[in-house]
C-alpha positions in Angstrom: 0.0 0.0 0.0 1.4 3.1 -0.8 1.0 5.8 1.9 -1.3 8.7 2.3 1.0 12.2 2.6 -2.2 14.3 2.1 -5.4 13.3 3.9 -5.0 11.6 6.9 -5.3 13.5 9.9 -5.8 11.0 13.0 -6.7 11.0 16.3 -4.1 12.9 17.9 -4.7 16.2 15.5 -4.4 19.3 17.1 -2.2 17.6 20.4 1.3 19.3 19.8 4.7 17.2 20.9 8.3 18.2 21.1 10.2 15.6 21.5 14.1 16.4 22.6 15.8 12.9 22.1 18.0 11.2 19.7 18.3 7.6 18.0 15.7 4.9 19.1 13.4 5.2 22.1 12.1 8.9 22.1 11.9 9.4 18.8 10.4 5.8 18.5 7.4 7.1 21.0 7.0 10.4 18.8 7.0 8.7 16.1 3.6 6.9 17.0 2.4 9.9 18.4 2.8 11.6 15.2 1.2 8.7 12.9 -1.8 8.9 15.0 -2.5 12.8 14.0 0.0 14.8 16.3 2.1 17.5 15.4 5.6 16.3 16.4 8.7 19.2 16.6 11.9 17.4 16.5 14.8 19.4 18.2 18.0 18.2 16.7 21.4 19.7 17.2 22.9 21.9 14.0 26.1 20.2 13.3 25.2 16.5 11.9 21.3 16.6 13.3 20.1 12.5 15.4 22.7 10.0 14.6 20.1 7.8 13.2 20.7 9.7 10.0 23.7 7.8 9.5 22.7 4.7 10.7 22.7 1.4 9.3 22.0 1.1 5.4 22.3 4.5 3.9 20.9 5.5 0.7 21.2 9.2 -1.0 23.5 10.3 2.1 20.5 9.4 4.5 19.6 6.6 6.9 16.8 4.6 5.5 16.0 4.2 9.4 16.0 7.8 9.5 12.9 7.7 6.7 10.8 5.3 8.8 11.5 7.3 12.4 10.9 10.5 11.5 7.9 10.4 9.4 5.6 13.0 10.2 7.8 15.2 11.9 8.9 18.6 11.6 13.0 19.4 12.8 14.1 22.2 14.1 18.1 22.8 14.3 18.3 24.0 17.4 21.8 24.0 20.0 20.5 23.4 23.4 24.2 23.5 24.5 23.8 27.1 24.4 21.7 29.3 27.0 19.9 31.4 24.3 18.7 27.7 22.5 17.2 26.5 26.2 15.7 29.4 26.0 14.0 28.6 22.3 13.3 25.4 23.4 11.3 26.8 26.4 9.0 28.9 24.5 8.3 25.8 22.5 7.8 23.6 25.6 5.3 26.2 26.6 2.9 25.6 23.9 2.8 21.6 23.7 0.9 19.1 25.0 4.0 15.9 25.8 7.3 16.5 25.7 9.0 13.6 24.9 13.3 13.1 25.5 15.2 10.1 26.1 18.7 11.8 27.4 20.7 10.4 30.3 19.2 11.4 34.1 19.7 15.1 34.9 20.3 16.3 31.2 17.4 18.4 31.8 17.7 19.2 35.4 21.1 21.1 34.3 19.4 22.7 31.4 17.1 24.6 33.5 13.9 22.1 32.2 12.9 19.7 35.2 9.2 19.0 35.2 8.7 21.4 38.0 10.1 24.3 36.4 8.3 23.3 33.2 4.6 22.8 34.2 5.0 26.0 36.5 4.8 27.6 33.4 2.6 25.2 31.4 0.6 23.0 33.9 -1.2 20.5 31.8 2.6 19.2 30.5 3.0 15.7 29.6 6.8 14.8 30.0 7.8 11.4 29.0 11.4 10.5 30.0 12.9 7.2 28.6 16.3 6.3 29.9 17.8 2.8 30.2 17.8 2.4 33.8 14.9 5.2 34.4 15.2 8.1 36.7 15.6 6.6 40.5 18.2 4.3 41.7 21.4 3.2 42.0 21.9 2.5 37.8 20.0 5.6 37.1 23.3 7.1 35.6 24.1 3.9 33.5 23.9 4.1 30.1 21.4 1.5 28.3 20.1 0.1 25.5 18.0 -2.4 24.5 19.3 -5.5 24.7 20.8 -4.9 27.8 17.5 -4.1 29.2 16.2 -7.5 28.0 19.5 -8.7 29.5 18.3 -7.4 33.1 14.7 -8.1 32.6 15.7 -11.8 31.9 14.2 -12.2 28.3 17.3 -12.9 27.9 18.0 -16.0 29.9 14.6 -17.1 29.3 14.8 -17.5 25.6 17.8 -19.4 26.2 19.3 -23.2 26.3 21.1 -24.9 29.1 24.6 -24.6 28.2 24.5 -22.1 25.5 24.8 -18.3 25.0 21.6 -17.1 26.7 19.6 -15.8 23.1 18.2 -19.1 22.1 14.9 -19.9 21.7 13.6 -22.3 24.7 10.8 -21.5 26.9 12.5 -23.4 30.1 9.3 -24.7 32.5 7.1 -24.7 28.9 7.2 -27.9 27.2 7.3 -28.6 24.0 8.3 -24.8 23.0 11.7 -24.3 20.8 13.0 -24.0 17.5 14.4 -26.8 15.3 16.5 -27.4 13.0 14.9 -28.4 9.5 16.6 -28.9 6.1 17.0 -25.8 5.0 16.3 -23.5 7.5 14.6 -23.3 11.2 10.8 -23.1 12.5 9.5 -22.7 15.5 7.0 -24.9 17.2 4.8 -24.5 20.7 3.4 -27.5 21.3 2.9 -27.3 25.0 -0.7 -26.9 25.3 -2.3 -30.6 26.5 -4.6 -31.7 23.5 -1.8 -29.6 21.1 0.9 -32.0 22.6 -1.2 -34.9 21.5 -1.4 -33.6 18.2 1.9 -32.7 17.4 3.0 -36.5 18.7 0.5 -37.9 15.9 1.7 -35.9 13.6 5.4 -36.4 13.9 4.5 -40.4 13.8 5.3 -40.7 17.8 1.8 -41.9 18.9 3.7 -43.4 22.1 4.4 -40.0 23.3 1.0 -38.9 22.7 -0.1 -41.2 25.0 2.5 -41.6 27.9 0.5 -40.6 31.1 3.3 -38.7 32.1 3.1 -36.5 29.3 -0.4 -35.9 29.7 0.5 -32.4 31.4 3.0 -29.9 31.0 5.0 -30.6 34.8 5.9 -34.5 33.0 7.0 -32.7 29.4 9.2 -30.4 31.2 10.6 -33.6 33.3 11.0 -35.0 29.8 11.6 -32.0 27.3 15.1 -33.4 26.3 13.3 -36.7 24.9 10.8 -34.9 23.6 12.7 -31.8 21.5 14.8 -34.2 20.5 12.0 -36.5 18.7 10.9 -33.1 17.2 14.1 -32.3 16.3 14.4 -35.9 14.9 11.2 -35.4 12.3 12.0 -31.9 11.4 15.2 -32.4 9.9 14.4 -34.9 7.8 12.2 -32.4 6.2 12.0 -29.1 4.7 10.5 -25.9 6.6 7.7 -25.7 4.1 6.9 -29.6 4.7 6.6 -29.1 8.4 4.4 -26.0 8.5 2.5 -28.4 5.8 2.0 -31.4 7.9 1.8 -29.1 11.6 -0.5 -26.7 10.0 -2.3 -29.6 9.4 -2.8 -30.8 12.8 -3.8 -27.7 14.2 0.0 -27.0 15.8 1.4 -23.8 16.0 4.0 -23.4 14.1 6.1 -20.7 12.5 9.1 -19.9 10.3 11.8 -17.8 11.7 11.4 -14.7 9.4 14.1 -12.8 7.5 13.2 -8.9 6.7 13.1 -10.5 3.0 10.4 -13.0 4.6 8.2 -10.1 6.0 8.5 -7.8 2.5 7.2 -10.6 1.1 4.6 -12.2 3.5 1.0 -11.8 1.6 -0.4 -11.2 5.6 1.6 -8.2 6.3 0.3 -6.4 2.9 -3.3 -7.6 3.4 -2.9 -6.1 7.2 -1.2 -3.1 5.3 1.8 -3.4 7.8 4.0 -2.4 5.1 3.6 1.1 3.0 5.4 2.9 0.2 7.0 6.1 1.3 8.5 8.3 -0.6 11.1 10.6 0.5 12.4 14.1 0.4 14.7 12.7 -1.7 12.5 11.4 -3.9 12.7 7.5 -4.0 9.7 5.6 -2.6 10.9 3.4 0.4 9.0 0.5 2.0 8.1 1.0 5.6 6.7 -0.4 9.0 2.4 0.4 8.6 0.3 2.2 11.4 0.0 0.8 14.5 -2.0 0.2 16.8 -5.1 0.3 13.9 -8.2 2.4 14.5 -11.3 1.8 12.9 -13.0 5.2 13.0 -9.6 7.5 12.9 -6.8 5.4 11.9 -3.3 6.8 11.7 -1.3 7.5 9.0 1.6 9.4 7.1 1.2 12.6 6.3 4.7 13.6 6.0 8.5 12.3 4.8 11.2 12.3 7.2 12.4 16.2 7.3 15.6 17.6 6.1 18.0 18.3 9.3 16.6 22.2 10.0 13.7 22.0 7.3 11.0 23.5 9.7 13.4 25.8 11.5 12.3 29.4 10.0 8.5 27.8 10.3 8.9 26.8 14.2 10.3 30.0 15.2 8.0 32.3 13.1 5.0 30.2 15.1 7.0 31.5 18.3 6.4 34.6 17.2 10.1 35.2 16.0 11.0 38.0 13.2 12.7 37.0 9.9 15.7 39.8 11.7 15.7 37.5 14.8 15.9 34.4 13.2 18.5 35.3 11.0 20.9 36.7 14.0 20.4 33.5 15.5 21.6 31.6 12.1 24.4 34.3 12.1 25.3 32.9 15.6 25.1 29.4 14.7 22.4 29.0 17.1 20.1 27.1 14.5 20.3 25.8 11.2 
């Protein structure tokens, strides 16, 4: 589906959101924010602009994860290093609605911004504040990212395998739940439901498992799982993945292939859910991108806008502010903006 830059308007119209953050998590939550209808002003420093424009694949001097993140979004070059850009970034934070920023603890403390200081002056503020270790405790000052928050939430070492690295696939206390190896490739399979476990034990040709009393429940898989992923294991790699999703698709199993990105481009499901649209850029090629979520039925989401140019919106923003072309230009002259 190709995607709408001209009609859509969304829930969220008329809610206003600055969002002071760089690379994945703030502007991540703007980013749905502003596919559901909000006008999202993206504060990004002059020299070089968010890092995720050079991110990853890059394609006409751009980040192609930069197009997907920063759709619908207006930026603003703005150096909130310097006392005269807090300032800027004040008056703006004065007429929204969130402000979103994912900086280390205390970046906006020493800026002069804490929440207090904020909603005295606008008291219905939203401030969302994303950090990898959050804004109390010991780590609070730790840097983070992802995967080592799944790391310390234990997603980690519950997706994992007794004596392996700890990013596996197992489900330990859940039995049968794991991925095996097939011909050509891997698929997952969650067998572990009672009557599912029957199933899967017919279908693999193992009726003696499907009827072993003490594999009746999931306490005696889990005594047994060893036996049993490795009678799984046994079937599937005599086979091709599209043979087993065949034959367990059959028999009502859940089972899955372990998608690539080429998988998911070309997955009829995620066009017919329109999960994947046609953008097209500033730059003026059309790249394929994540779709709206979640969906609304009465005032679904959408994208109204490409990813901006670092600084595109900066004369707009200010003039809004009620900023003369004179002032606006003295601040360019100062290399205050871009």
């Amino acid at each position: 589906m190709t995607a709408n830059t001209a009609t859509v308007s969304g829930p969220l119209q008329g809610l206003k959101v600055i969002e002071m953050g760089q690379l994945i998590a703030g502007p991540f939550a703007a980013k749905t924010l502003g596919d559901l209808g909000a006008d999202v002003i993206k504060i990004e420093p002059p020299e070089g602009g968010d890092p995720l424009r050079q991110w990853r694949l890059i394609k006409d001097g751009t980040s192609v994860w930069w197009q997907v993140q920063s759709r619908n979004k207006r930026s603003i070059a703005l150096d909130l290093r310097q006392p005269d850009g807090q300032a800027i970034a004040r008056e703006l934070i004065a007429q929204a609605d969130v402000l979103v920023e994912n900086f280390r603890p205390g970046t906006l403390e020493a800026w002069g911004m804490d929440y207090e200081t904020l909603a005295a002056t606008n008291p219905g503020l939203i401030l969302l504040r994303i950090s990898g270790y959050g804004q109390t405790g010991p780590y609070r000052d730790k840097p983070g990212f992802g995967v080592i928050g799944e790391a310390m939430g234990g997603l980690r070492h519950l997706t994992g395998e007794p004596g392996r690295v700890p990013a596996g696939s197992a489900l330990p206390g859940i039995a049968p739940s794991n991925a095996y190896r097939c011909r050509d490739g891997q698929v997952l399979v969650a067998g572990n439901g009672d009557s599912i476990f029957r199933r899967l034990m017919v279908a693999i040709s193992r009726p003696d498992l499907a009827e072993r009393p003490d594999l009746a429940s999931n306490t005696g898989r889990v005594a047994s799982v060893a036996e049993i992923d490795g009678a799984i294991g046994q079937w599937t790699s005599e086979r091709t993945v599209s043979e087993v999703l065949a034959a367990l698709d059959a028999a009502q199993v859940p089972v899955g292939r372990i998608y690539t990105a080429r998988d998911i481009a070309e997955d009829p499901h995620y066009r017919a859910r329109e999960m994947i649209l046609t953008q097209r850029t500033r730059e003026g090629y059309d790249v394929e991108v994540p779709g709206i979520v979640p969906k609304l039925s009465v005032t679904p989401g959408g994208v109204r806008s490409p990813a901006p140019r670092l600084g595109e919106d900066t004369d707009a923003v200010l003039r809004e502010l009620g900023h003369t072309d004179e002032q606006i230009a003295a601040l360019r002259q100062r290399g205050l903006i871009r």
